[in-house]
C-alpha positions in Angstrom: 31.9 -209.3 0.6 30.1 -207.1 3.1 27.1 -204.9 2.1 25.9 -201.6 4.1 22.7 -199.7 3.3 21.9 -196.6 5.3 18.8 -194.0 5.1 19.7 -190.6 4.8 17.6 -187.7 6.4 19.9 -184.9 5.6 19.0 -184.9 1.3 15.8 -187.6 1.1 14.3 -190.2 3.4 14.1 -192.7 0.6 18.2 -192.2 -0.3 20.1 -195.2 -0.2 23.7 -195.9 -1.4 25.6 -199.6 -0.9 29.5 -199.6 -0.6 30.7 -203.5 -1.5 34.1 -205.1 -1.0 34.5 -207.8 -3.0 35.8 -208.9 -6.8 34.1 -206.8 -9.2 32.9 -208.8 -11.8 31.6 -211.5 -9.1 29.9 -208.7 -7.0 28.0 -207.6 -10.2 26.6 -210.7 -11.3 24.4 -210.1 -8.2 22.3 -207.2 -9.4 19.9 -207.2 -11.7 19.6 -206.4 -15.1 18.5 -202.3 -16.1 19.0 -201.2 -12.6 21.6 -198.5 -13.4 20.6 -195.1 -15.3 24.4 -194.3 -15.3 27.7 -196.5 -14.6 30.7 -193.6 -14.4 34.3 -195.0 -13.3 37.7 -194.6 -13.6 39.2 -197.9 -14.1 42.4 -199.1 -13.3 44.8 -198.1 -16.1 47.4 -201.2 -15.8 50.1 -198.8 -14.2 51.3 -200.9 -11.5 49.5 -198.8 -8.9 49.1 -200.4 -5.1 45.6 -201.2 -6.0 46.5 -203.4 -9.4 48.9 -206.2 -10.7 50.1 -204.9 -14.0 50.0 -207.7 -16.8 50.3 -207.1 -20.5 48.3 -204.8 -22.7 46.1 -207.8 -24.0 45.8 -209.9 -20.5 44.0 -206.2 -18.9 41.8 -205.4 -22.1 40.2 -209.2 -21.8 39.6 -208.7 -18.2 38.0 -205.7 -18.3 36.1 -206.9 -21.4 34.6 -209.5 -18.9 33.5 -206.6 -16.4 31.9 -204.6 -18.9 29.8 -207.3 -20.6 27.9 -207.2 -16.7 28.1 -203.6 -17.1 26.3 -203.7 -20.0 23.5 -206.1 -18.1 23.0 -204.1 -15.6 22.4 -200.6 -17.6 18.7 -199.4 -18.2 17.9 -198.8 -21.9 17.6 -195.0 -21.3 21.5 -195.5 -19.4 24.7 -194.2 -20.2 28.7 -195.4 -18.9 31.1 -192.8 -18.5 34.6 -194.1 -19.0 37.4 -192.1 -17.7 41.0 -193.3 -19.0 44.2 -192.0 -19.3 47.1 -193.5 -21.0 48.8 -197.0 -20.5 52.9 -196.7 -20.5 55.1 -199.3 -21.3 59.1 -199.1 -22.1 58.1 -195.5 -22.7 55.5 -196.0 -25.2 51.9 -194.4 -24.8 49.2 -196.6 -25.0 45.7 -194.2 -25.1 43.3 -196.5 -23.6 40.7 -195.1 -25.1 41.1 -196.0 -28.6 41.5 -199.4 -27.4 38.6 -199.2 -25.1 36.5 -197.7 -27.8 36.3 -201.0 -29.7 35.1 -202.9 -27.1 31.7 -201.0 -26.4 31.2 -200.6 -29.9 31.8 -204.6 -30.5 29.0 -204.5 -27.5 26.7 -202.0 -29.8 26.7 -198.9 -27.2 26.8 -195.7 -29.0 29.8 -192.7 -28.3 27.9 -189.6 -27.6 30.8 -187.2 -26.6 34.5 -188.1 -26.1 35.3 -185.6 -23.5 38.8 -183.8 -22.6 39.2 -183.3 -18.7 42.1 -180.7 -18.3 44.2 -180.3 -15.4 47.0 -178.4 -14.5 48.9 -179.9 -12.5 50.7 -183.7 -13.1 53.7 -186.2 -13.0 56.5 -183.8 -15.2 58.0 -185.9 -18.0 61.3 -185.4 -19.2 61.5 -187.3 -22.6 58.3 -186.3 -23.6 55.5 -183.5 -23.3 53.8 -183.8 -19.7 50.6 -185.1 -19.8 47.6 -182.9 -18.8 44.7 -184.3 -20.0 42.4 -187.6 -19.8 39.4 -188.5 -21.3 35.8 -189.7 -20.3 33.9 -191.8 -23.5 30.1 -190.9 -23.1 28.3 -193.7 -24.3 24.8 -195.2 -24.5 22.8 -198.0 -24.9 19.9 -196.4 -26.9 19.1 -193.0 -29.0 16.5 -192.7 -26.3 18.8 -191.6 -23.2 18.6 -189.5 -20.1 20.5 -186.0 -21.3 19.3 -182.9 -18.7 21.8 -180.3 -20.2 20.0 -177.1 -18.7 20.9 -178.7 -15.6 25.2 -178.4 -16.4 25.1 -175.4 -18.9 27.5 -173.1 -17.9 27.8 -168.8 -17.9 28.3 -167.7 -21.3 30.9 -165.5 -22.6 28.9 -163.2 -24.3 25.3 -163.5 -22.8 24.1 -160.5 -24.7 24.8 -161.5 -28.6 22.2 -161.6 -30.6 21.1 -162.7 -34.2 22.7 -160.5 -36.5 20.4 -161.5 -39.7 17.6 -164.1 -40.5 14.2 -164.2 -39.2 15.4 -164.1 -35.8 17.8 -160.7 -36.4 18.3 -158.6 -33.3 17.0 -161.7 -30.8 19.3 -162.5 -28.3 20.7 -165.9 -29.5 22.3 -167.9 -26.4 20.2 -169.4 -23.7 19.1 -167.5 -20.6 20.5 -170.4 -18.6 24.3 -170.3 -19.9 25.7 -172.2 -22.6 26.4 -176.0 -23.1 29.6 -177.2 -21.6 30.8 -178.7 -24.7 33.7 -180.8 -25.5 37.1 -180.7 -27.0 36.3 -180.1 -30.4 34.3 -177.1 -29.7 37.5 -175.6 -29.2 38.7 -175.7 -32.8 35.9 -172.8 -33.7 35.1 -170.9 -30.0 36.8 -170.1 -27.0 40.1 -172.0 -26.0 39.3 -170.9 -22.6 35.8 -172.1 -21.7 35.4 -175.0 -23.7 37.9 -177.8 -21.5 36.3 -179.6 -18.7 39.3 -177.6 -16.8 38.9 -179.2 -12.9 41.7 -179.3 -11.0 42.9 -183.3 -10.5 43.1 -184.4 -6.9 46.6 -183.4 -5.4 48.4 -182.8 -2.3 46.5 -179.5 -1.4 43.4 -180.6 -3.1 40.6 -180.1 -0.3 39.2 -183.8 -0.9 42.3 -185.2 -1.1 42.9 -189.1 1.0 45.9 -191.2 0.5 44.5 -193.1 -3.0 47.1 -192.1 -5.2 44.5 -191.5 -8.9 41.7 -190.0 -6.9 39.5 -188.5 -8.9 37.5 -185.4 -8.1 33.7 -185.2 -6.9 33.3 -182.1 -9.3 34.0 -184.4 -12.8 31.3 -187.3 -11.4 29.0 -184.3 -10.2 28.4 -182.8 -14.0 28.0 -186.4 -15.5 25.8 -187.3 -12.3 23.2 -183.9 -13.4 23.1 -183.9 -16.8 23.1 -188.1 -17.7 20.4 -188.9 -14.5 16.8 -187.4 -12.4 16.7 -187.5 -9.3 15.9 -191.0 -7.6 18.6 -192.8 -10.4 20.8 -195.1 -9.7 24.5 -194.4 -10.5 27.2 -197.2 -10.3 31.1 -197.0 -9.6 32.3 -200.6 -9.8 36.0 -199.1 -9.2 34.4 -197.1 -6.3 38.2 -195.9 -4.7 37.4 -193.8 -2.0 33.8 -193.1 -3.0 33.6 -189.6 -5.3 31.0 -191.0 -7.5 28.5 -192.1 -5.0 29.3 -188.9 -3.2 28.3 -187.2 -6.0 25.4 -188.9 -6.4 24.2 -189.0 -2.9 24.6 -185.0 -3.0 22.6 -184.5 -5.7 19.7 -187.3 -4.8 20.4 -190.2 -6.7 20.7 -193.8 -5.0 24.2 -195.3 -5.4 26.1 -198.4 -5.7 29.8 -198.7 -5.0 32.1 -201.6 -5.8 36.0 -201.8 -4.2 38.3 -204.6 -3.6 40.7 -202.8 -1.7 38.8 -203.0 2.0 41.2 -199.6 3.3 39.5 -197.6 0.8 36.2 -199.0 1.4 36.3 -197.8 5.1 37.7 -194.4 3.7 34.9 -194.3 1.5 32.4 -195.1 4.3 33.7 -192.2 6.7 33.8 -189.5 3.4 29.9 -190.4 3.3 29.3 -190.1 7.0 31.4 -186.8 6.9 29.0 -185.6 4.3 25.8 -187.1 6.2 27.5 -184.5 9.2 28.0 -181.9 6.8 31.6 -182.1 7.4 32.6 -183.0 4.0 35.4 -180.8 2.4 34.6 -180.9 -1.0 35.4 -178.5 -4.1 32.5 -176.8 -5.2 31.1 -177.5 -9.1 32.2 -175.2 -11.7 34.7 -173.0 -8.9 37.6 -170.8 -11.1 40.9 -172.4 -11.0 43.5 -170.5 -9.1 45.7 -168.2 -10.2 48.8 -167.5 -8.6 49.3 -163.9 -8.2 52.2 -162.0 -9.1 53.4 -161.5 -5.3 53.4 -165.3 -4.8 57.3 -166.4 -4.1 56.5 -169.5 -6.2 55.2 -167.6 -8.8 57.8 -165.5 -9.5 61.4 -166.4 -11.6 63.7 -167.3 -9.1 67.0 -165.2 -9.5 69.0 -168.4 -10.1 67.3 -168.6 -13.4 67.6 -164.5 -14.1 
């Protein structure tokens, strides 16, 4: 296991972050108990990927169990864990691994705040099923009492000028001067389709952030989490760090960081993203962008005349 601490000058002299190689659940039973205001990951989804040894559905949910038991140790009381998941495939058959990952905080008492869709356009096609285009990040904390800064993630509303139109406060503009709350999937049933999906564009080929780990997740979805579930001076953890986007994330925004990461070739990856942002050469997608849309004159966006 190596351990590297370095002061940063270019956000806060105090600003520390700690990339580890090492076995996960052995690396954590080295930090104490309540250091972390928020734990945010994407864990391995027993895919087969380079970075995991796929086993059965049970043998990876007792495992992980393990890891987030520590987890759990080392969250303060006012702490939350996001967990971002997709979908486990086997012979076909989707697995959604959050329903199974559900019952295991709640058999650990932490309480789901939000169950959040992150949207993305762009994905693996199927062909004997509908393409998946979404995953999902379970909020939960430890307490009722938990760190929630909202006006710090609310985002431009649609209609910034509608106002009460009865009740004491009639003719009162009723949004927020700040923008709206970002919401979650189900706001969608009764408000805009549009503005209500966490829509950020997934890590691809022409992604500007993108390296060679193949489930890369962007700095943009830890960024939001980072804002609205920490202060400044936190301490966020990634114990499936990848190439670093959650203690990127945090470092940008000045929170202290922790990152865990078995694989050392993403580890040094991770180490040169953070000296690239110390440079302020860092390409990185900035939070809350508009997704691109093709226009009209773009060859690709047009129907080829094969198809006409």
């Amino acid at each position: 296991m190596t351990q590297k601490e370095l002061l940063f000058d270019y956000i806060n002299p105090d600003l520390n972050y700690s990339i580890e190689h090492g076995d996960c659940l052995e690396v954590l039973k080295e930090y104490e108990e309540e250091k972390f205001d928020l734990i945010i990951t994407s864990p391995p989804y027993n895919i087969g990927k380079s970075y995991e040894t796929k086993t059965t559905i049970e043998e990876y949910l007792e495992t992980q169990e393990q890891i987030i038991e520590e987890l759990i140790r080392t969250l303060s009381a006012e702490g939350s864990i996001c967990w971002q998941v997709g979908n486990f495939i086997n012979k076909g058959e989707v697995f959604p691994l959050d329903i199974y990952y559900y019952q295991i905080f709640k058999r650990h008492k932490l309480k789901l705040r939000n169950r959040i869709i992150w949207h993305f356009g762009h994905g693996l096609h199927a062909s004997n099923r509908f393409s998946g285009r979404y995953e999902t990040i379970l909020w939960f904390t430890k307490s009722d009492d938990y760190i929630f800064n909202l006006d710090d993630v609310r985002v431009p509303a649609k209609y910034p000028g509608k106002r009460h139109f009865k009740g004491p406060k009639k003719g009162e503009l009723s949004g927020n001067p700040k923008g709206k709350n970002p919401s979650d999937i189900w706001e969608i049933v009764i408000k805009d389709w549009a503005n209500e999906l966490w829509n950020i564009p997934n890590v691809k080929s022409n992604h500007p952030e993108k390296t060679l780990h193949p489930c890369q997740y962007p700095v943009e979805l830890v960024e939001r989490c980072v804002l609205a579930l920490t202060n400044k001076g936190s301490w966020v953890l990634d114990p499936f760090n990848g190439v670093g986007s959650a203690v990127i994330a945090s470092l940008k925004n000045d929170r202290h960081a922790v990152g865990i990461e078995q694989k050392k070739e993403y580890c040094d990856i991770a180490e040169n993203r953070i000296k690239d942002l110390k440079n302020g050469n860092l390409k990185l997608r900035p939070i809350n962008k508009p997704i691109h849309k093709p226009s009209k004159k773009d060859k690709i966006a047009q129907v080829p005349k094969e198809w006409k």
